[in-house]
C-alpha positions as a Python dict, from the first residue, in 0.01 Angstrom:
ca = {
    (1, 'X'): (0, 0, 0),
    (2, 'X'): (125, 318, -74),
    (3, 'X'): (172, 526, 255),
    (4, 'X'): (192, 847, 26),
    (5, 'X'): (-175, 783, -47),
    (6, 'X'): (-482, 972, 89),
    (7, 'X'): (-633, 678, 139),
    (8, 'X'): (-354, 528, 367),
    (9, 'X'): (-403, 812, 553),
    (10, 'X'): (-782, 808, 665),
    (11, 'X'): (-726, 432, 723),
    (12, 'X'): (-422, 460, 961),
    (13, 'X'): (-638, 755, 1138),
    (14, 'X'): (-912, 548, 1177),
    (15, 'X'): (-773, 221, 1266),
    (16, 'X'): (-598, 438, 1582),
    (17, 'X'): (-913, 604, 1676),
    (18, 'X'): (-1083, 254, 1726),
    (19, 'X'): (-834, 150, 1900),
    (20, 'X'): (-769, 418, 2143),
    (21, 'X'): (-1136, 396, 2176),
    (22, 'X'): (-1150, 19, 2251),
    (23, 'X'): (-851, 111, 2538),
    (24, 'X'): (-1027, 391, 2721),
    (25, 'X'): (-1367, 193, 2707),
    (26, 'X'): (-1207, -112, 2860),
    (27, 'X'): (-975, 120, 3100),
    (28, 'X'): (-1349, 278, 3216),
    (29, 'X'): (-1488, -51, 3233),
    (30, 'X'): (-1259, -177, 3495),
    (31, 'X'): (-1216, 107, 3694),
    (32, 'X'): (-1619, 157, 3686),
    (33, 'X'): (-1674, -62, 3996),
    (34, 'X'): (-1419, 95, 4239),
    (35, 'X'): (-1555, 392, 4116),
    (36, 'X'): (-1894, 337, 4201),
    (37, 'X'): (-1755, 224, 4541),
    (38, 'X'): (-1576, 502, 4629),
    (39, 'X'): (-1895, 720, 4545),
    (40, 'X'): (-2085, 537, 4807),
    (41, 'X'): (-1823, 482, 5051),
    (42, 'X'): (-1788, 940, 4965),
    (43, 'X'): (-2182, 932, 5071),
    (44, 'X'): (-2189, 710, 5379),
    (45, 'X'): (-1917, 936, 5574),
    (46, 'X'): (-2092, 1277, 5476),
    (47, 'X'): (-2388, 1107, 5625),
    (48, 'X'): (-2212, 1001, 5942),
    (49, 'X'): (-2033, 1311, 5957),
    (50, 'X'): (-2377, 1425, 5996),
    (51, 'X'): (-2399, 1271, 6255),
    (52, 'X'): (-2065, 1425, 6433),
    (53, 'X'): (-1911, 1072, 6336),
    (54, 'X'): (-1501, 1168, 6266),
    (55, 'X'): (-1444, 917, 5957),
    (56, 'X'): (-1107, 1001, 5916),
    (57, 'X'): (-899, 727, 5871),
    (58, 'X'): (-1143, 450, 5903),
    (59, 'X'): (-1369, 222, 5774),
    (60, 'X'): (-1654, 342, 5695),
    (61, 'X'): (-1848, 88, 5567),
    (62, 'X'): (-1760, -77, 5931),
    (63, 'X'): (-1893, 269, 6137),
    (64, 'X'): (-2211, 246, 5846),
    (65, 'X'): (-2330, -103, 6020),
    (66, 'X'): (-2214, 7, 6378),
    (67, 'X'): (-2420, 328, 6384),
    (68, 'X'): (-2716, 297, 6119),
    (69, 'X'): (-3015, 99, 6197),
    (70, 'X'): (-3243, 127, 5920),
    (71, 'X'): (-3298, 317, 5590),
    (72, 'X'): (-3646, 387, 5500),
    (73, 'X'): (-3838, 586, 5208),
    (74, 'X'): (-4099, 806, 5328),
    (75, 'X'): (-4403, 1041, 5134),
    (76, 'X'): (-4479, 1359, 5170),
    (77, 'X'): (-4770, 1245, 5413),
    (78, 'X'): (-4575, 1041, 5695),
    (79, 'X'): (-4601, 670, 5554),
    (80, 'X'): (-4310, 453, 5484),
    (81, 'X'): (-4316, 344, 5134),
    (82, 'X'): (-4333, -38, 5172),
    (83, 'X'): (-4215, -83, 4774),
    (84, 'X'): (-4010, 244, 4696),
    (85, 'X'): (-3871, 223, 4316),
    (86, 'X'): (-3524, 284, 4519),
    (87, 'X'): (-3346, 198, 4811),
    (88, 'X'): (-3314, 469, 5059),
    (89, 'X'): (-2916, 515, 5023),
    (90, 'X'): (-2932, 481, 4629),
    (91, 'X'): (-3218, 775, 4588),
    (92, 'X'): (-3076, 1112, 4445),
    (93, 'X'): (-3278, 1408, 4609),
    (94, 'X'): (-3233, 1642, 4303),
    (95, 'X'): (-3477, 1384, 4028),
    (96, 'X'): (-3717, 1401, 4364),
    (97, 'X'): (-3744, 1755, 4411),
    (98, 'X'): (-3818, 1785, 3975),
    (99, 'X'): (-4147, 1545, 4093),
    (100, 'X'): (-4429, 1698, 4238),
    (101, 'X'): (-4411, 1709, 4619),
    (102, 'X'): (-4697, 1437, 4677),
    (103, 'X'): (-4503, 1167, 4392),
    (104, 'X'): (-4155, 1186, 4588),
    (105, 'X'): (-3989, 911, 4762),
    (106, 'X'): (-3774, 1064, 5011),
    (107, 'X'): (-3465, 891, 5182),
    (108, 'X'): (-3450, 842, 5570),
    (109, 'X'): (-3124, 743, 5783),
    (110, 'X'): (-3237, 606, 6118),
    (111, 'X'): (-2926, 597, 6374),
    (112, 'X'): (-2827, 470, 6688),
    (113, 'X'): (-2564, 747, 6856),
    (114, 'X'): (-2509, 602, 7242),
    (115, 'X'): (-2848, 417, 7266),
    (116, 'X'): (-3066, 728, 7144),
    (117, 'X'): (-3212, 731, 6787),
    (118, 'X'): (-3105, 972, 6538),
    (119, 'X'): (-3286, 1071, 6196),
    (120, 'X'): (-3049, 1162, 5912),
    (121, 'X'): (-3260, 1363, 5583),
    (122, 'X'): (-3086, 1459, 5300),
    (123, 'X'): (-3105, 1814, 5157),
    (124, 'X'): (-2991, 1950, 4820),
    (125, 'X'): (-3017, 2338, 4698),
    (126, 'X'): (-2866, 2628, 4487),
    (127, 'X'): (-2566, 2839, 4601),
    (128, 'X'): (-2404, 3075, 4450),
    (129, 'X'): (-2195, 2945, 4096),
    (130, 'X'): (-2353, 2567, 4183),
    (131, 'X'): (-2523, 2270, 4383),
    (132, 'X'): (-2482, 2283, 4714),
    (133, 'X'): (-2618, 1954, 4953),
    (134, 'X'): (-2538, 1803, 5284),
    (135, 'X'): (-2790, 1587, 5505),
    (136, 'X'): (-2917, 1730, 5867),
    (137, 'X'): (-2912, 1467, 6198),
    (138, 'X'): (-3198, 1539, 6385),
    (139, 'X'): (-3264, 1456, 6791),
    (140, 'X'): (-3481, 1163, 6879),
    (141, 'X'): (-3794, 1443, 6942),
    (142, 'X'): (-3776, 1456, 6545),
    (143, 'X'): (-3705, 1856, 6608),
    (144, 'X'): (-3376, 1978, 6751),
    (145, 'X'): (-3058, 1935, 6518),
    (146, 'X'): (-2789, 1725, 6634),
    (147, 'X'): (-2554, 1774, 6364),
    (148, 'X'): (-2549, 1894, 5976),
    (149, 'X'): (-2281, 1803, 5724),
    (150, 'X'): (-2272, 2065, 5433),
    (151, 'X'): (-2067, 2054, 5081),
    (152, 'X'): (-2060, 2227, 4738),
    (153, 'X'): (-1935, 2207, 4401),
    (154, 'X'): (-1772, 2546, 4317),
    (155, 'X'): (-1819, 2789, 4589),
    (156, 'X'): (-1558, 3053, 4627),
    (157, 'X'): (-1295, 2949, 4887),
    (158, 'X'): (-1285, 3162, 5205),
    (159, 'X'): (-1668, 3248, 5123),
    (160, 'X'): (-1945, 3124, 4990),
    (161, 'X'): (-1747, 2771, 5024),
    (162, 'X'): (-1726, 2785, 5397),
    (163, 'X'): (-2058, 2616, 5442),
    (164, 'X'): (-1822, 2301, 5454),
    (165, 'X'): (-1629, 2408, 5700),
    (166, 'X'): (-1717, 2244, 6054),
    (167, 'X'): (-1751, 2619, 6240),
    (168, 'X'): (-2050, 2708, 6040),
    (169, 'X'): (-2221, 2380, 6059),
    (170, 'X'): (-2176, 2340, 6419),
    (171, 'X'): (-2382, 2683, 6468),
    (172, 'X'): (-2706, 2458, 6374),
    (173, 'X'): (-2668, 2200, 6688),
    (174, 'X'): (-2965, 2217, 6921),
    (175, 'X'): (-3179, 2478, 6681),
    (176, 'X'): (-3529, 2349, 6631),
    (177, 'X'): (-3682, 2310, 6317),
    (178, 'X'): (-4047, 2326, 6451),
    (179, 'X'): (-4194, 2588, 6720),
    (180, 'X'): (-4379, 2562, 7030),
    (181, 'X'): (-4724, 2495, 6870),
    (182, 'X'): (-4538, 2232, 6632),
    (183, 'X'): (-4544, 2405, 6349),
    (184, 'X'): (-4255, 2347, 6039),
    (185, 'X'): (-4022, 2730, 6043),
    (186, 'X'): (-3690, 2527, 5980),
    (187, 'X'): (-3365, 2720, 6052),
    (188, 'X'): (-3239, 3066, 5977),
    (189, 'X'): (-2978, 3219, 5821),
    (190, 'X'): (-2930, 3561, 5860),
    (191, 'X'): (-2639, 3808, 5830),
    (192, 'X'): (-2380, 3832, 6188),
    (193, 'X'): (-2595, 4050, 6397),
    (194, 'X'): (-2961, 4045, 6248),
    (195, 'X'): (-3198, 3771, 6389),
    (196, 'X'): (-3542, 3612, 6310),
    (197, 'X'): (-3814, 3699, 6461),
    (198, 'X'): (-3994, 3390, 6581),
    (199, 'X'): (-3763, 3095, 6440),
    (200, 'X'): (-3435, 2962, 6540),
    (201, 'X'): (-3184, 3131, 6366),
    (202, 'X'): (-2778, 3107, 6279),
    (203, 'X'): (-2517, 3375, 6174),
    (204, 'X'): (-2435, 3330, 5774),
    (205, 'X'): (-2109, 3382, 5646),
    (206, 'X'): (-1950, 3709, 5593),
    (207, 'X'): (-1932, 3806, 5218),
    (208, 'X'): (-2139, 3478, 5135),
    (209, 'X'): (-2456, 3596, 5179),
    (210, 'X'): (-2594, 3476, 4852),
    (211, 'X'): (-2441, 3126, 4942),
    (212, 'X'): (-2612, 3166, 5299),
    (213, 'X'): (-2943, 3205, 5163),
    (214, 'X'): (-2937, 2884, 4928),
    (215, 'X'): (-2837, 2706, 5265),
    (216, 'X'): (-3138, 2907, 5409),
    (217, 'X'): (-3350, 2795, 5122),
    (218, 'X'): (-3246, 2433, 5086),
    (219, 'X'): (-3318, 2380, 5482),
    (220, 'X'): (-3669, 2488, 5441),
    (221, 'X'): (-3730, 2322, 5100),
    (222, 'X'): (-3605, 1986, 5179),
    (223, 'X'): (-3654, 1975, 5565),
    (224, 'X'): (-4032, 2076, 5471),
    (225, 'X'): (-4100, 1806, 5315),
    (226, 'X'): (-4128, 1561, 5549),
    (227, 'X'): (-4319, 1851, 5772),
    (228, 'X'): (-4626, 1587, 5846),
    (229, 'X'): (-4352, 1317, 5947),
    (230, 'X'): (-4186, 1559, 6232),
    (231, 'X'): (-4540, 1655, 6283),
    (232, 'X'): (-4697, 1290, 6340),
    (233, 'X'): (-4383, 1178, 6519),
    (234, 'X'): (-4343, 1451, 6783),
    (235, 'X'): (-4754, 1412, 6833),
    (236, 'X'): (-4783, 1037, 6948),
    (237, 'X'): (-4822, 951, 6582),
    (238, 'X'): (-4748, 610, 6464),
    (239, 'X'): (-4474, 689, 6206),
    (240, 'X'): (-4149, 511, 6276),
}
């Protein structure tokens, strides 16, 4: 064949673009199951973290079957679904919140922290430039925070991004998401200084306020929807 030729040409270019194809497909391939493991074993210690858990270091698969006691799928209205489409852990919040409120499945971590029940909900929002998510550890009353865990995906460093920083989720421990009359006001967040009138209420970041408000926002979007569960829970209701 003559090399010189056009047609050699297009053929050589071809024949490498298969098989640089056929290399990165199988390279993907292989690595696509230690992938998918590290994403979960990624979710499991934001979710203990949640739960003031330090992963650091350890297994966390191991601290997963010490500490969480059951993963359930709730409605809108309080039920448990007994046959969700997906498990609890495998849900992703952000195809749920594109449903209307009464056709979502929501995710629910049920933990044991030093004999005492905790319930973990996942919440997902807007900040600033991008997603922003965490999941927030409530008390066994269903009401008072015991811990939050908080990330994003490109929040400006010393700002907006310092909603994953453990000073500014610590400031949500032992606010209540409902009020005296049981009623759903979630948490807060105002600018250092101001308050809220008749709600529990945390400082936001300095210079992030925009980012502040999406945590704000997310809070109340995602903790609200399983308002009837806190509701029926904290009332002698038969909701587990």
């Amino acid at each position: 064949m003559n090399t010189n030729n056009n047609s050699y040409t297009l053929l050589y270019a071809t024949v490498m673009v298969v098989i640089v194809a056929l290399v990165l497909a199988l390279v993907s391939g292989s690595l696509k199951e230690k992938q998918t493991t590290n994403v979960e074993l990624d979710k499991m210690k934001q979710i203990l973290s949640s739960l003031n858990i330090d992963t650091k270091d350890q297994d966390a698969k191991a601290l997963w079957k010490q500490y969480i006691t059951d993963e359930l799928v709730v409605n809108s209205t309080a039920e448990v679904v007994a046959s969700p489409k997906v498990e609890a852990f495998d849900i992703v919040l952000k195809k749920e919140l594109a449903k209307k409120l009464e056709e979502r499945e929501l995710p629910l971590f049920v933990a044991n922290i030093d004999g005492a029940p905790k319930y973990v909900i996942s919440v997902y929002g807007a900040g600033l430039w991008g997603p922003i998510w965490g999941y927030v550890a409530l008390n066994e009353d269903k009401n008072t925070i015991y811990g939050t865990y908080f990330s994003h995906a490109s929040e400006t460093p010393g700002l907006g991004a310092e909603i994953s920083a453990k000073p500014f989720q610590e400031k949500f421990v032992g606010k209540s998401i409902l009020n005296d009359q049981r009623e759903f006001l979630s948490v807060a967040v105002v600018k250092p200084g101001q308050s809220a009138e008749g709600q529990d209420y945390v400082d936001g970041i300095s210079g992030g306020t925009i980012t502040s408000k999406g945590v704000e926002k997310m809070l109340m979007d995602c903790l609200g929807q399983y308002e009837a569960y806190f509701k029926q829970s904290t009332e002698g209701g038969t909701a587990q």
